[in-house]
PDB file of N, CA, C and O in Angstrom:
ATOM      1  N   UNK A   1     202.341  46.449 110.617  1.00  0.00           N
ATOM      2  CA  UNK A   1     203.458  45.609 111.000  1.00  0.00           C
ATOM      3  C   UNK A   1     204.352  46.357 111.978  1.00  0.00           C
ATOM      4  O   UNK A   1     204.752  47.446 111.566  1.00  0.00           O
ATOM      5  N   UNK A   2     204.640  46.082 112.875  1.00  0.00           N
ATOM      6  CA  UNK A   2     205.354  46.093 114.034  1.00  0.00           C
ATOM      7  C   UNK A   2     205.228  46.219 115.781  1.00  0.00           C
ATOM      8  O   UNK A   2     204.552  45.476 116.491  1.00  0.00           O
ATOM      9  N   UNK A   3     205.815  47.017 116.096  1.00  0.00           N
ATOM     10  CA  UNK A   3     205.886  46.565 117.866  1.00  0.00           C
ATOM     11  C   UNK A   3     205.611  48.359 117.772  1.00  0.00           C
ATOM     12  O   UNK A   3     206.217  49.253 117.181  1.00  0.00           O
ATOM     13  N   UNK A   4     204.286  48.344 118.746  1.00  0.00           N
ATOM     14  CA  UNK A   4     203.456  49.473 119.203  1.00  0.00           C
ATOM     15  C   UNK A   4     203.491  49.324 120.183  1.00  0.00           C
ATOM     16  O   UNK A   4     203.350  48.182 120.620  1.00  0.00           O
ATOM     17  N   UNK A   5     203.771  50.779 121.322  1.00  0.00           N
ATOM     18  CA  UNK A   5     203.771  50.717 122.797  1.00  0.00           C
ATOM     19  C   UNK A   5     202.268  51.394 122.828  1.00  0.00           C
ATOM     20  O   UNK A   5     201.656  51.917 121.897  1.00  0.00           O
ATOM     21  N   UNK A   6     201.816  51.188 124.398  1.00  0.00           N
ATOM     22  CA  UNK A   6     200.319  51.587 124.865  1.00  0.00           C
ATOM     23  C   UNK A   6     200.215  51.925 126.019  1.00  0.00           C
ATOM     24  O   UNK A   6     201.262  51.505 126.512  1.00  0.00           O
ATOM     25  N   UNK A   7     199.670  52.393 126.778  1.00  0.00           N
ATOM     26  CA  UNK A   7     199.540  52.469 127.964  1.00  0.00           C
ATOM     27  C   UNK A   7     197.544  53.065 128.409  1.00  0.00           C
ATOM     28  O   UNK A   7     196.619  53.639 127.836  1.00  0.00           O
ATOM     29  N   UNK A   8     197.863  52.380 129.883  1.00  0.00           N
ATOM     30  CA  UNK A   8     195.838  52.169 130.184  1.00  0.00           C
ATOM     31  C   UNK A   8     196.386  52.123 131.698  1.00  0.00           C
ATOM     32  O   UNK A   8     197.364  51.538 132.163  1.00  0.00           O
ATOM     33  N   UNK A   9     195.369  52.982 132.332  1.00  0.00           N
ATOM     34  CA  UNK A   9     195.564  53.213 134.025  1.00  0.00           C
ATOM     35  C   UNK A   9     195.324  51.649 134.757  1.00  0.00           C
ATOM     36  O   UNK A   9     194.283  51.002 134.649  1.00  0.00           O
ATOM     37  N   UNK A  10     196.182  51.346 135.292  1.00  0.00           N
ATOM     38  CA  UNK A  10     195.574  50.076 136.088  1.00  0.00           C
ATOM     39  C   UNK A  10     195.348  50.302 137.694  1.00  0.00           C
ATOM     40  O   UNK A  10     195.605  51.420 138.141  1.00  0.00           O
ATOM     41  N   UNK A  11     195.035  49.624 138.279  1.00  0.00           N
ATOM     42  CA  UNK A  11     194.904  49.662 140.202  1.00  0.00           C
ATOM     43  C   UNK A  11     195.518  50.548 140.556  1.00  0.00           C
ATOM     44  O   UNK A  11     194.868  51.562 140.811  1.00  0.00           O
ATOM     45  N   UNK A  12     196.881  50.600 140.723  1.00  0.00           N
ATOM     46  CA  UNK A  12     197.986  51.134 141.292  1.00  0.00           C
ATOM     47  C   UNK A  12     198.491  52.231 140.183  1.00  0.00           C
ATOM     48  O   UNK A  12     199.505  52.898 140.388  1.00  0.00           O
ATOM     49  N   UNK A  13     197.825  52.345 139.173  1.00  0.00           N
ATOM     50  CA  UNK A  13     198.908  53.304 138.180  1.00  0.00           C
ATOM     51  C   UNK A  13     198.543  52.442 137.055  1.00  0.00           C
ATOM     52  O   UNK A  13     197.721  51.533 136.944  1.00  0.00           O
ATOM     53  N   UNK A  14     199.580  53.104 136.058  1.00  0.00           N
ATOM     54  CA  UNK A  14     199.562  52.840 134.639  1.00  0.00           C
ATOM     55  C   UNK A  14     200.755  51.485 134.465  1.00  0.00           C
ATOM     56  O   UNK A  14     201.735  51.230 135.164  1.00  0.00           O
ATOM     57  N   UNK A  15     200.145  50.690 133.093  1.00  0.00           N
ATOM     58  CA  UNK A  15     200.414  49.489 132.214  1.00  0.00           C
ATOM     59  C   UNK A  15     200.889  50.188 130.990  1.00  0.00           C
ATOM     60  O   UNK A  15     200.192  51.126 130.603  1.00  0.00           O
ATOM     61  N   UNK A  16     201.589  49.991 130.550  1.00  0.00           N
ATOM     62  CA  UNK A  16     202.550  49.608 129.761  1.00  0.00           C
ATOM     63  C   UNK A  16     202.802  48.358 129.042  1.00  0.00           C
ATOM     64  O   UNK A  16     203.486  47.454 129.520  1.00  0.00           O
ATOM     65  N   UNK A  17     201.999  48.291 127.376  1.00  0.00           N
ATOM     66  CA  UNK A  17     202.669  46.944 127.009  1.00  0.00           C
ATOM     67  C   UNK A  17     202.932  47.315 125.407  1.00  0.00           C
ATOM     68  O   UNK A  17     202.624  48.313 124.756  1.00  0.00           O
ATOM     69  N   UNK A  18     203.565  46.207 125.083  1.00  0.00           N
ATOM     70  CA  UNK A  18     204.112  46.493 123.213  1.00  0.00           C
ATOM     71  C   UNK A  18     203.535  45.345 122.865  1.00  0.00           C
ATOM     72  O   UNK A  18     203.636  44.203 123.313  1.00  0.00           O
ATOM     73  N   UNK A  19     202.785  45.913 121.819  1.00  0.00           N
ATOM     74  CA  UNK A  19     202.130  45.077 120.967  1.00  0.00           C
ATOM     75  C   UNK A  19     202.538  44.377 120.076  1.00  0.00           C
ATOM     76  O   UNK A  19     202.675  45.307 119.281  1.00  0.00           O
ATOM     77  N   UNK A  20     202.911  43.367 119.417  1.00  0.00           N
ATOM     78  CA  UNK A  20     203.089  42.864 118.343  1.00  0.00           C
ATOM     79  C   UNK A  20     202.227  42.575 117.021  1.00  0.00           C
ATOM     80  O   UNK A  20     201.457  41.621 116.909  1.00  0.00           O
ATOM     81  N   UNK A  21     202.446  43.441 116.142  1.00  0.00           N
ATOM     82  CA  UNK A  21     201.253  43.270 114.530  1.00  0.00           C
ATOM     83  C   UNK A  21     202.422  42.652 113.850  1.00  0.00           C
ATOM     84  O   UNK A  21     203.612  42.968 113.844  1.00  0.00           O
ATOM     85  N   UNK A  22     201.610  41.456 113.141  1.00  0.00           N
ATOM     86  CA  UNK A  22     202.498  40.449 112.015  1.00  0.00           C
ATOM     87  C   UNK A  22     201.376  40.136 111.344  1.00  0.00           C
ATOM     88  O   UNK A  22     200.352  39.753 111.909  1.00  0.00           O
ATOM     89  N   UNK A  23     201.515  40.297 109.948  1.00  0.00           N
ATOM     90  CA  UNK A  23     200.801  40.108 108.482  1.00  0.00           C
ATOM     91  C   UNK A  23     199.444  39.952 109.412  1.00  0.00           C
ATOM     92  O   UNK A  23     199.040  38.859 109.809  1.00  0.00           O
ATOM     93  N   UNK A  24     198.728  41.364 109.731  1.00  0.00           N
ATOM     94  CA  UNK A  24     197.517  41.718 110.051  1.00  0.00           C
ATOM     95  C   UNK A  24     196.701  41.585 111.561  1.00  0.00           C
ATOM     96  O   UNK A  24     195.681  42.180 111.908  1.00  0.00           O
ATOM     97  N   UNK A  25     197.622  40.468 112.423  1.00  0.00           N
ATOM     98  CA  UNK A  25     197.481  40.151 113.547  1.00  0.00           C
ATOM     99  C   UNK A  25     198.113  40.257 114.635  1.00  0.00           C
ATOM    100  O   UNK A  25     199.325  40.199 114.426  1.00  0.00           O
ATOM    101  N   UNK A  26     197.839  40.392 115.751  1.00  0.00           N
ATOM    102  CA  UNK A  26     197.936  40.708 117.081  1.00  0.00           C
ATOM    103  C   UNK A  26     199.186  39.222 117.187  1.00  0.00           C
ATOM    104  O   UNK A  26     198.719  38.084 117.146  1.00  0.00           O
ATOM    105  N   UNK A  27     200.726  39.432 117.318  1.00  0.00           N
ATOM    106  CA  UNK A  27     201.234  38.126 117.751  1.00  0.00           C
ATOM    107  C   UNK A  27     201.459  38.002 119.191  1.00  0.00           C
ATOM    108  O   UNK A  27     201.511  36.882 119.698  1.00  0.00           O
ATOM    109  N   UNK A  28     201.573  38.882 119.771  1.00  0.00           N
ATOM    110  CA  UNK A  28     201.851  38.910 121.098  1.00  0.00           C
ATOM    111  C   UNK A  28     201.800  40.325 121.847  1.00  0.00           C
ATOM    112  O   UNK A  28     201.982  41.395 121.268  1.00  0.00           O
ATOM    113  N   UNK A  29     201.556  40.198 123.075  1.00  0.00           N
ATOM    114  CA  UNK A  29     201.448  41.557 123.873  1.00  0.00           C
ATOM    115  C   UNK A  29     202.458  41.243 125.221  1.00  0.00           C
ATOM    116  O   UNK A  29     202.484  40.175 125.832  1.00  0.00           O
ATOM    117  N   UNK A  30     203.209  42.347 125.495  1.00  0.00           N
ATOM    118  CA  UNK A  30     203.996  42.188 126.698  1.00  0.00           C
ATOM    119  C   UNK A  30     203.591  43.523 127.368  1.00  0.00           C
ATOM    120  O   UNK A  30     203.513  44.670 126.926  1.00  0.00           O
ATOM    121  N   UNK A  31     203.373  43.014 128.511  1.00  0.00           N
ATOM    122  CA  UNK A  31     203.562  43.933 129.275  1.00  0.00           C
ATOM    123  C   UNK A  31     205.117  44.421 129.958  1.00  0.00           C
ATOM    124  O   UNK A  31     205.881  43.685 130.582  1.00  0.00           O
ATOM    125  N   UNK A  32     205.306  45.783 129.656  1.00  0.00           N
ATOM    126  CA  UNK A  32     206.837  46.098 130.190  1.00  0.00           C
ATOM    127  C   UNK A  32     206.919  47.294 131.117  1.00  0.00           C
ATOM    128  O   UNK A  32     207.943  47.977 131.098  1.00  0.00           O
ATOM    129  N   UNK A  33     205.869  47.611 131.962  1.00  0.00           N
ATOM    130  CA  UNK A  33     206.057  48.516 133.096  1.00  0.00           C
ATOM    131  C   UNK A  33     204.541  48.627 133.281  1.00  0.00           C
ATOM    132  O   UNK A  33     203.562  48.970 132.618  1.00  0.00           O
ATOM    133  N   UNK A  34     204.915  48.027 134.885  1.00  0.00           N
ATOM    134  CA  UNK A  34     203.277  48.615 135.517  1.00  0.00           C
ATOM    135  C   UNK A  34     203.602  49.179 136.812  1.00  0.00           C
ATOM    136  O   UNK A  34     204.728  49.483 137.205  1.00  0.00           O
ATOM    137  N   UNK A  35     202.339  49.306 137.532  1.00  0.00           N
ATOM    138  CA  UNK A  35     202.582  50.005 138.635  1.00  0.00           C
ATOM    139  C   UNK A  35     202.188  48.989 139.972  1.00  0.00           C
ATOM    140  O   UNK A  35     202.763  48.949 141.060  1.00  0.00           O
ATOM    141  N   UNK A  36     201.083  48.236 139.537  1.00  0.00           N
ATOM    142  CA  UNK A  36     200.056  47.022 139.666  1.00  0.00           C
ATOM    143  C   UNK A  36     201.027  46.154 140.632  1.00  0.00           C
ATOM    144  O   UNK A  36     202.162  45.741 140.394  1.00  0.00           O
ATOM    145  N   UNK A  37     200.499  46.054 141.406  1.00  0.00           N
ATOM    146  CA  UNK A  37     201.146  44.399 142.092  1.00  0.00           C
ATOM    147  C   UNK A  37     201.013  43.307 141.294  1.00  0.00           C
ATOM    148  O   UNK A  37     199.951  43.196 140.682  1.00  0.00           O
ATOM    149  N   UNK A  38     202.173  42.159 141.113  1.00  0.00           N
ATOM    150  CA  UNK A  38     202.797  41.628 140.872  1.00  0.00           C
ATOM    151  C   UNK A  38     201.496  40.564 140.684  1.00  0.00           C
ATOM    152  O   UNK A  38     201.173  40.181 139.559  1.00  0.00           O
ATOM    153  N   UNK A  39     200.680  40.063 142.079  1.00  0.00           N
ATOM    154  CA  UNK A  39     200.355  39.707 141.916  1.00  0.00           C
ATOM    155  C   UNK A  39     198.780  39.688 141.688  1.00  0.00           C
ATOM    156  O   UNK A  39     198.191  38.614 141.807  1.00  0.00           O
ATOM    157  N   UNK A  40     198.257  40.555 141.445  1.00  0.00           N
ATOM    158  CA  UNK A  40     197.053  41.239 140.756  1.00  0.00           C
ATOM    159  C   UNK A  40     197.746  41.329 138.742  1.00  0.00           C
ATOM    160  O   UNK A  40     197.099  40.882 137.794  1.00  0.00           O
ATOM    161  N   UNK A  41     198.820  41.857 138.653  1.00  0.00           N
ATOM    162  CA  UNK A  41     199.552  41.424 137.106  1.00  0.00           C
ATOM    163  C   UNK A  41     199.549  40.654 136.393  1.00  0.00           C
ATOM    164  O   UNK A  41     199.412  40.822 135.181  1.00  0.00           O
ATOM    165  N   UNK A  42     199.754  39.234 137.161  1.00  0.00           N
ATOM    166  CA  UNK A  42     200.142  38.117 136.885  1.00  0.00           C
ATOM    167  C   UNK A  42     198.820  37.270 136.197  1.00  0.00           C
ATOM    168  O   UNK A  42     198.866  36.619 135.153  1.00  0.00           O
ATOM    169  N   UNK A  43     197.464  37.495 137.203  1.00  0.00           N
ATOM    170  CA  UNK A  43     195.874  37.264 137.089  1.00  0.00           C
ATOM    171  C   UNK A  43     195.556  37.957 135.623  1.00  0.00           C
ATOM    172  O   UNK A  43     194.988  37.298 134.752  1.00  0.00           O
ATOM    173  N   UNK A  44     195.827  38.884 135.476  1.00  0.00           N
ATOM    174  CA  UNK A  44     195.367  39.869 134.276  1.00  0.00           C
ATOM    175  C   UNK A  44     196.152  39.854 132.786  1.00  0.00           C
ATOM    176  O   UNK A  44     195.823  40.456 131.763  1.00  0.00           O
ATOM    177  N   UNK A  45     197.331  38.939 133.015  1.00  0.00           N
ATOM    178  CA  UNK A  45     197.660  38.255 131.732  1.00  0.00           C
ATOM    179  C   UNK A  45     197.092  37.796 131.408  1.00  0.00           C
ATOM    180  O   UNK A  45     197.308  37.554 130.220  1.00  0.00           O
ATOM    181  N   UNK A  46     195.945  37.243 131.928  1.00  0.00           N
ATOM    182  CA  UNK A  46     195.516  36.293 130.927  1.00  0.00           C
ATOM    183  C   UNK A  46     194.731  36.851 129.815  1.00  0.00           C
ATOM    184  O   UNK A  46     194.547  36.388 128.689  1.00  0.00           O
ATOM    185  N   UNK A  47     194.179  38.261 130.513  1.00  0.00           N
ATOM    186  CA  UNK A  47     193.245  39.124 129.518  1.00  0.00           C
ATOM    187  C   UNK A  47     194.325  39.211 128.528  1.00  0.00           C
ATOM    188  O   UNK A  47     193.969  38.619 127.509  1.00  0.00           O
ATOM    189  N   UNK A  48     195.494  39.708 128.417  1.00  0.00           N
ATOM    190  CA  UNK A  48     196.134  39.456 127.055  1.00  0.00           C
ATOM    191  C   UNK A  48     196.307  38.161 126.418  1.00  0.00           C
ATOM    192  O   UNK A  48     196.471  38.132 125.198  1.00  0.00           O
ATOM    193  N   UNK A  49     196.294  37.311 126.955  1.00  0.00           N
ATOM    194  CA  UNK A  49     196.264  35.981 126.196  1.00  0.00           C
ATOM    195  C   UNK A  49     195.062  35.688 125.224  1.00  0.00           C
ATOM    196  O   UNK A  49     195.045  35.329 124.047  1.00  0.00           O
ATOM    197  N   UNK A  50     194.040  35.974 126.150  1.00  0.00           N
ATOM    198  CA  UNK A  50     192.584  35.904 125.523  1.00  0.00           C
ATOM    199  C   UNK A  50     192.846  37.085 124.086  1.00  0.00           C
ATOM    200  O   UNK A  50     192.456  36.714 122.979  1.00  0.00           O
ATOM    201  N   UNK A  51     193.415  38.264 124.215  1.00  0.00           N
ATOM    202  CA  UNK A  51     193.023  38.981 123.572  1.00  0.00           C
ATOM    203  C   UNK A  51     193.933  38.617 122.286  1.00  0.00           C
ATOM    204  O   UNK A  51     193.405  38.781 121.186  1.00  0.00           O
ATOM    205  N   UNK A  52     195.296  38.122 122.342  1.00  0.00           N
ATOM    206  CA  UNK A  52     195.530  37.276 121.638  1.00  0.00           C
ATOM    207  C   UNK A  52     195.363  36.125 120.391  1.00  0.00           C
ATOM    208  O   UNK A  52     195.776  36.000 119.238  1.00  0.00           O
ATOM    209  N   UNK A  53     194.483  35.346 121.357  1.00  0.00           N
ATOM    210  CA  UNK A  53     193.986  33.966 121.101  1.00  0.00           C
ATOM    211  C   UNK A  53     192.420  34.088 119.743  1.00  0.00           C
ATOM    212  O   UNK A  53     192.036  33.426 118.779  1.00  0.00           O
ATOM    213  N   UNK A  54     191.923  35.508 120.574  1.00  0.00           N
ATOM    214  CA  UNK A  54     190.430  36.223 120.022  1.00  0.00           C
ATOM    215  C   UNK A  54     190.814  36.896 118.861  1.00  0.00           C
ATOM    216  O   UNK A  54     190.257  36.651 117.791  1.00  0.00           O
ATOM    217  N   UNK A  55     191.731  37.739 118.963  1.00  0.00           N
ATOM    218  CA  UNK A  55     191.904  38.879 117.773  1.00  0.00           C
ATOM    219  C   UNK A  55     190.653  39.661 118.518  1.00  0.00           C
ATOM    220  O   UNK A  55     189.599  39.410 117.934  1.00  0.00           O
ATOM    221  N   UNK A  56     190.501  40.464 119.552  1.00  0.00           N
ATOM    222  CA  UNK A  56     189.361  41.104 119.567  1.00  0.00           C
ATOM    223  C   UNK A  56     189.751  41.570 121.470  1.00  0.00           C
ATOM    224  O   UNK A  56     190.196  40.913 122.411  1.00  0.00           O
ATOM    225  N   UNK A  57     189.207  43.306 121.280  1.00  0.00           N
ATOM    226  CA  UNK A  57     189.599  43.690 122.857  1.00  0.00           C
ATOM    227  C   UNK A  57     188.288  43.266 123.442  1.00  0.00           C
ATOM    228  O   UNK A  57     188.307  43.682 124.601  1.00  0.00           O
ATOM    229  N   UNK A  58     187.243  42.691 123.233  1.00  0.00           N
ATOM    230  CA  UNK A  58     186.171  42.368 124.008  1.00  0.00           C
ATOM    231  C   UNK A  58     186.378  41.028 124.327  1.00  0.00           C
ATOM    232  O   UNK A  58     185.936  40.082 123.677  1.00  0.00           O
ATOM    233  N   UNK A  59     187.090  40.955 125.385  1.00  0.00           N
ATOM    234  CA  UNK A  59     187.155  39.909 126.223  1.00  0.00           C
ATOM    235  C   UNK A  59     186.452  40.094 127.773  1.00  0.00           C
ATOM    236  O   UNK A  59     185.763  41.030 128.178  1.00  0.00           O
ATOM    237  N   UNK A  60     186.900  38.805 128.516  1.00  0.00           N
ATOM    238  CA  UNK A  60     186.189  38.798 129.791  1.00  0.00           C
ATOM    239  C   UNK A  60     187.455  39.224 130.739  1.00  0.00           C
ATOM    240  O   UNK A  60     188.519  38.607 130.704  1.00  0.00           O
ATOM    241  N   UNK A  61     187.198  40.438 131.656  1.00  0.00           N
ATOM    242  CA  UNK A  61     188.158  40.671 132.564  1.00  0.00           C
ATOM    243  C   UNK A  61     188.481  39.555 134.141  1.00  0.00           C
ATOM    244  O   UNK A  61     187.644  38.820 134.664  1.00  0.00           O
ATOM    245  N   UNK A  62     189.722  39.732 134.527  1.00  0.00           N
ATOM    246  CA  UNK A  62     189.775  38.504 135.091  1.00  0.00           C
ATOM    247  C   UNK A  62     189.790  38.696 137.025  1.00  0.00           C
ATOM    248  O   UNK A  62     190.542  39.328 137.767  1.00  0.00           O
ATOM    249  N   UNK A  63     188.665  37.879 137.276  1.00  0.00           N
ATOM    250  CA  UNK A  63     188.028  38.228 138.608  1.00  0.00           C
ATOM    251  C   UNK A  63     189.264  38.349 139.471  1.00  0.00           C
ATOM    252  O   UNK A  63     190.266  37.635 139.447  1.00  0.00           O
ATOM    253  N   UNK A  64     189.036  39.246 140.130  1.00  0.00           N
ATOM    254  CA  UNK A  64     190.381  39.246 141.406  1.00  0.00           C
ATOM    255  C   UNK A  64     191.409  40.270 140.518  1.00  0.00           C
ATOM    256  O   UNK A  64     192.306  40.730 141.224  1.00  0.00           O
ATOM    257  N   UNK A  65     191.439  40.679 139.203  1.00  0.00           N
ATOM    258  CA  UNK A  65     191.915  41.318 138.929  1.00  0.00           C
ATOM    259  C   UNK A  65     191.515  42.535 138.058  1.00  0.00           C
ATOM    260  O   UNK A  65     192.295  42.896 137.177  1.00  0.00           O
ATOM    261  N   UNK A  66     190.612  43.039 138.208  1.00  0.00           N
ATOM    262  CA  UNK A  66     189.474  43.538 137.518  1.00  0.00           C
ATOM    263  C   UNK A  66     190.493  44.979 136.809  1.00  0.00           C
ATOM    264  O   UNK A  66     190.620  45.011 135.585  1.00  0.00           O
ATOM    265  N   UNK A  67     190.886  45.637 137.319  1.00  0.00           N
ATOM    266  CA  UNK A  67     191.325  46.935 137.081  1.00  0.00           C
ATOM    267  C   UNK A  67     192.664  46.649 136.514  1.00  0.00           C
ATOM    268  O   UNK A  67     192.958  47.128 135.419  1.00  0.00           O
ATOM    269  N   UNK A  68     193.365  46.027 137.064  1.00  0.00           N
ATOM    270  CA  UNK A  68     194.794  45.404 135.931  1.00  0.00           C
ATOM    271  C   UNK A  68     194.140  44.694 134.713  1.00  0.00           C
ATOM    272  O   UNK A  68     194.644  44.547 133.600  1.00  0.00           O
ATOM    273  N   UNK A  69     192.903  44.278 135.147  1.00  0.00           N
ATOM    274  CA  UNK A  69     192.440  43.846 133.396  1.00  0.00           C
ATOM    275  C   UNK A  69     192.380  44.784 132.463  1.00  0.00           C
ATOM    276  O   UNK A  69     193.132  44.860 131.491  1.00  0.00           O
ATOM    277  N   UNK A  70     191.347  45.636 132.775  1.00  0.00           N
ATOM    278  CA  UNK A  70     191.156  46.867 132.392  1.00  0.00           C
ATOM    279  C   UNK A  70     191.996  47.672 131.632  1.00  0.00           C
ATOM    280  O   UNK A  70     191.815  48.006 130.461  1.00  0.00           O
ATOM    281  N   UNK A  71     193.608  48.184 132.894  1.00  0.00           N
ATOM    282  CA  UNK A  71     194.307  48.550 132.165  1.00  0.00           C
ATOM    283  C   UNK A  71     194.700  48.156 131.267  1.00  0.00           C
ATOM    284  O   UNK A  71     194.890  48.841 130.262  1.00  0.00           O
ATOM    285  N   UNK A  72     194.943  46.919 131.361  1.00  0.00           N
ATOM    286  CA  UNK A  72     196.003  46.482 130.267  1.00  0.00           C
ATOM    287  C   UNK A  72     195.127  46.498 129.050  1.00  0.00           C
ATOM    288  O   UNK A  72     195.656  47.056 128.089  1.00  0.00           O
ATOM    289  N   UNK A  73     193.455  45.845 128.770  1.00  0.00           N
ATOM    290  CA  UNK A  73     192.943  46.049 127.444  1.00  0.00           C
ATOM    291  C   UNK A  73     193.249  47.774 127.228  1.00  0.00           C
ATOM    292  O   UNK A  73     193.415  47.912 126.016  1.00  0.00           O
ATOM    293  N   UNK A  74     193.351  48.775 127.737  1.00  0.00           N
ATOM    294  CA  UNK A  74     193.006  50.070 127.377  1.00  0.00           C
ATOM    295  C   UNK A  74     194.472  50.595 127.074  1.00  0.00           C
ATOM    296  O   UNK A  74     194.659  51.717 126.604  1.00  0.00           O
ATOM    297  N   UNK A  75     195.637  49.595 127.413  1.00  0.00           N
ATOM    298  CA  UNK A  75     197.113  50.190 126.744  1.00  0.00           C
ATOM    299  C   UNK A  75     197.304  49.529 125.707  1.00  0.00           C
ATOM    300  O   UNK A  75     198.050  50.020 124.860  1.00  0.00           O
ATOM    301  N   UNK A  76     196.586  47.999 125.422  1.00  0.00           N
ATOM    302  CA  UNK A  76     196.849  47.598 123.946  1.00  0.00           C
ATOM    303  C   UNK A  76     195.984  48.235 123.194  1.00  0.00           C
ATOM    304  O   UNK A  76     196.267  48.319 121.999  1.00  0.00           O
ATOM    305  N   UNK A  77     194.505  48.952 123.757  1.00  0.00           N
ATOM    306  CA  UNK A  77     193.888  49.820 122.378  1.00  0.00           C
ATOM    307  C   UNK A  77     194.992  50.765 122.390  1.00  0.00           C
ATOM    308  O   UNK A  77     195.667  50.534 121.386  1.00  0.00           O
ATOM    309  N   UNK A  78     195.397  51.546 122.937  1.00  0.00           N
ATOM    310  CA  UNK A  78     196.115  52.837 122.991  1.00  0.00           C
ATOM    311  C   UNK A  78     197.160  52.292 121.941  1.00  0.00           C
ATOM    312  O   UNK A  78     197.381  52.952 120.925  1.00  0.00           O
ATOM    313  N   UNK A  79     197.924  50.874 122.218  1.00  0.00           N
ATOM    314  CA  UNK A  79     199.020  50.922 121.399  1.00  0.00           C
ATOM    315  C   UNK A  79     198.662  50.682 119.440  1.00  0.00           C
ATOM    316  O   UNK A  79     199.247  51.079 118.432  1.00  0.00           O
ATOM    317  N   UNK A  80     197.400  49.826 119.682  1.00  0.00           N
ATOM    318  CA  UNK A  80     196.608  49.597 118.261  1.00  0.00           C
ATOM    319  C   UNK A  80     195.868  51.395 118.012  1.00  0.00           C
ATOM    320  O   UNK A  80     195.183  51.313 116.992  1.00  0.00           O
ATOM    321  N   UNK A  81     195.822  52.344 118.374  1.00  0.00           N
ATOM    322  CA  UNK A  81     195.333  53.461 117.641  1.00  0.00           C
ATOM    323  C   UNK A  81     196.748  53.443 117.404  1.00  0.00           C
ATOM    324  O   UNK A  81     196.983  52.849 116.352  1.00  0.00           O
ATOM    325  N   UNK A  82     198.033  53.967 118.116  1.00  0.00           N
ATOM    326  CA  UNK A  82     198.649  54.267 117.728  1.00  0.00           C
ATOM    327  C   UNK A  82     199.643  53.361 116.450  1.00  0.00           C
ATOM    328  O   UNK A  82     200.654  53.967 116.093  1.00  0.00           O
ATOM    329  N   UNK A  83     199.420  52.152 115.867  1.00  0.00           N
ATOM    330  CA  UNK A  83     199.614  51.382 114.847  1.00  0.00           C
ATOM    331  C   UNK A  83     198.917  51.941 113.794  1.00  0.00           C
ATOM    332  O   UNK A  83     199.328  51.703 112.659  1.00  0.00           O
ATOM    333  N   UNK A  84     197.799  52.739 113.968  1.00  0.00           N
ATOM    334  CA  UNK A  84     197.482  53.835 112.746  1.00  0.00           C
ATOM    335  C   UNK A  84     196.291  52.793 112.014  1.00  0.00           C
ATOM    336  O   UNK A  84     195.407  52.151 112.582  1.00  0.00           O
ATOM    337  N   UNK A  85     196.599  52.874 110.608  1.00  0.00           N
ATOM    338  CA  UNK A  85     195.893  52.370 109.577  1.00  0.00           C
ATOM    339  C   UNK A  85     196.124  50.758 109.474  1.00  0.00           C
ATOM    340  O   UNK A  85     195.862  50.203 108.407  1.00  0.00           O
ATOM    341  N   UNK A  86     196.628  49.988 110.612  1.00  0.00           N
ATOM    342  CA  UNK A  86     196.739  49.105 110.146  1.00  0.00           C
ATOM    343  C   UNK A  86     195.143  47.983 110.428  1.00  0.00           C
ATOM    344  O   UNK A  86     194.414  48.309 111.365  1.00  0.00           O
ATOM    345  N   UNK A  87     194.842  47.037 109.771  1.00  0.00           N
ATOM    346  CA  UNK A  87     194.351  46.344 110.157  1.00  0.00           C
ATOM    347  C   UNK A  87     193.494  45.381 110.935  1.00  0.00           C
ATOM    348  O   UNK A  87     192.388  44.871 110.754  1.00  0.00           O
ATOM    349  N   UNK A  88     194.377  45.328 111.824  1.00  0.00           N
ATOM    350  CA  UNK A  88     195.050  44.853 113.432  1.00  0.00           C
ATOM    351  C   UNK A  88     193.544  45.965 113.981  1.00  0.00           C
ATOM    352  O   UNK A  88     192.369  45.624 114.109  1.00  0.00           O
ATOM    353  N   UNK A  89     194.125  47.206 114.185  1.00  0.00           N
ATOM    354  CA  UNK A  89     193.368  48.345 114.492  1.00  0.00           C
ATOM    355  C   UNK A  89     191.887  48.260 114.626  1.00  0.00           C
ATOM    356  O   UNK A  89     191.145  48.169 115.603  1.00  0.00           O
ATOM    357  N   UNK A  90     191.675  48.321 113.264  1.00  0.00           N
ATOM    358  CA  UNK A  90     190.386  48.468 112.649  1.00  0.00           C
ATOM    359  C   UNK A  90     189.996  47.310 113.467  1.00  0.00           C
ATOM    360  O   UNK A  90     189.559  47.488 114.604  1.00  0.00           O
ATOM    361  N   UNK A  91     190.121  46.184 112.981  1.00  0.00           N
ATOM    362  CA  UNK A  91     189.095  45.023 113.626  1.00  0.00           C
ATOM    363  C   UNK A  91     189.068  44.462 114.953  1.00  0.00           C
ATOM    364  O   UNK A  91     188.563  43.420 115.370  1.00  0.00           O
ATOM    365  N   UNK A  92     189.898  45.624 115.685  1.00  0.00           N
ATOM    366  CA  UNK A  92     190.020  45.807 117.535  1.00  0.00           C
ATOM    367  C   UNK A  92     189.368  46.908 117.677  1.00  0.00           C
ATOM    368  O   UNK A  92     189.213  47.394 118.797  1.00  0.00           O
TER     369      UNK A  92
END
């Protein structure tokens, strides 16, 4: 349970997002500092939505934004190791 920060190299630099764990699940992911253009960023939300929606970092990265996809799945694992023993973790 709670808000885990992460970070994963994207295009331009590193992503930055906080995770949200509530009673075992992923509620939301924000991204709060990238390096990434805005609009290569914007394309690659959606990989958090998906990842969201899935409960699961094996999603499909999003064309035109391949490497902001990337990052961003590899700062929400970063932020789910760092959530430890929870749950959430394990079944990401």
């Amino acid at each position: 349970e709670g808000i885990y920060y992460g970070t994963g190299e994207g295009y331009l630099g590193d992503i930055t997002t906080a995770v949200v764990i509530q009673d075992e699940t992923i509620k939301a992911i924000l991204v709060t500092e990238s390096e990434d253009d805005e609009a290569f960023l914007k394309r690659a939300k959606q990989t958090a939505k998906d990842v969201v929606k899935n409960q699961t970092l094996e999603v499909d990265t999003v064309s035109g934004a391949t490497y902001s996809s990337v990052g961003l799945i590899s700062a929400v694992r970063d932020a789910l190791q760092k959530a430890g023993g929870s749950s959430a973790s394990r079944k990401l």
